[in-house]
N, C-alpha and C positions, 0 to 999 in steps of 0.2 A: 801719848795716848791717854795718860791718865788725866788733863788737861782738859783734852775735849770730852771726856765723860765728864769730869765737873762740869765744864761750858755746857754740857747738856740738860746734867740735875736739874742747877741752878735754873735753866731755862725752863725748863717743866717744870718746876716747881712755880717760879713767878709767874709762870702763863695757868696755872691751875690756882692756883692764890686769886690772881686778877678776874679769873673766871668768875669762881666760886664768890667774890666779891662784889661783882655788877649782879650777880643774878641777885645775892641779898641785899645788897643795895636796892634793885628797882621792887622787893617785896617789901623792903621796908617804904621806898616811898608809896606805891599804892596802901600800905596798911595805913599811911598817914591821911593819903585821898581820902580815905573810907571813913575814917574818925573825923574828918572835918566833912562828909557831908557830899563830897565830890561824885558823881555815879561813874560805874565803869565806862572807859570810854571817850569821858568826859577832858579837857586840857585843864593842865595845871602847870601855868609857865613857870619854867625855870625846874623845878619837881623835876617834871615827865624828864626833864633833858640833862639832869644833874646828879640825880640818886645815884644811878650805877656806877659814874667815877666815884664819888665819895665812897661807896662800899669797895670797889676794888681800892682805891686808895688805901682805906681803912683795915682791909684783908693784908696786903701785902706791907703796910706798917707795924699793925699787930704782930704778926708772924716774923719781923726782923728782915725782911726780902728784900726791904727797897728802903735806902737812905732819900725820903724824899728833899727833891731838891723846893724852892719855891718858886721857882720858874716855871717848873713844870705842871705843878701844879696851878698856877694861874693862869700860865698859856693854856691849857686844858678846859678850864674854867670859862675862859674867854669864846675857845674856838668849837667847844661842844653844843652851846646852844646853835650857834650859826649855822656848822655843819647838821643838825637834827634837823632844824626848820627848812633847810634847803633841799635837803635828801624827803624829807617830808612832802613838800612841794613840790618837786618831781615827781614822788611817786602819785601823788595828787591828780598833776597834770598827765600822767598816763596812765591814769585810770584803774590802778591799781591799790589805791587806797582811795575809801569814802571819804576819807575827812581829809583834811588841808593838815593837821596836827598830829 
């Protein structure tokens, strides 16, 4: 029993770590939009689709949570813009978002 409470900590702890990291991640990329000029709103490829994994990454390496591997982090790297601008594009096509981005 004492096993799966660790297996639990552990989990709650990396799922709030990762949290807490895409959210400061996507503030720090918009704080960057803003300083270069960019209006809310506006694309900024690769930015808009990339900040929140570098900050969870970032989160959950500072804090010792996650031995990153670099697979992981490049598959991620690779398959995030993809999957953004596709999920983007859906929601585009159904009319659920104004913008394509």
């Amino acid at each position: 029993k004492s096993k799966h409470r660790r297996l639990w900590a552990v989990l709650l702890t990396l799922g709030l770590l990762l949290g807490f990291g895409a959210l400061f991640g996507d503030l720090c990329g918009a704080f960057v939009k803003r300083r270069c000029g960019i209006e809310r709103g506006r694309p900024a490829p690769l930015l808009d689709q990339l900040d929140f994994v570098i900050g969870a990454f970032a989160f959950a390496y500072l804090f010792g949570s996650v031995a990153l591997q670099s697979s992981w982090f490049v598959l991620l790297f690779v398959i995030t813009p993809v999957l953004h601008l596709f999920a983007n594009g859906i929601g585009f096509l159904l009319k659920v978002k104004k913008e394509p981005w």
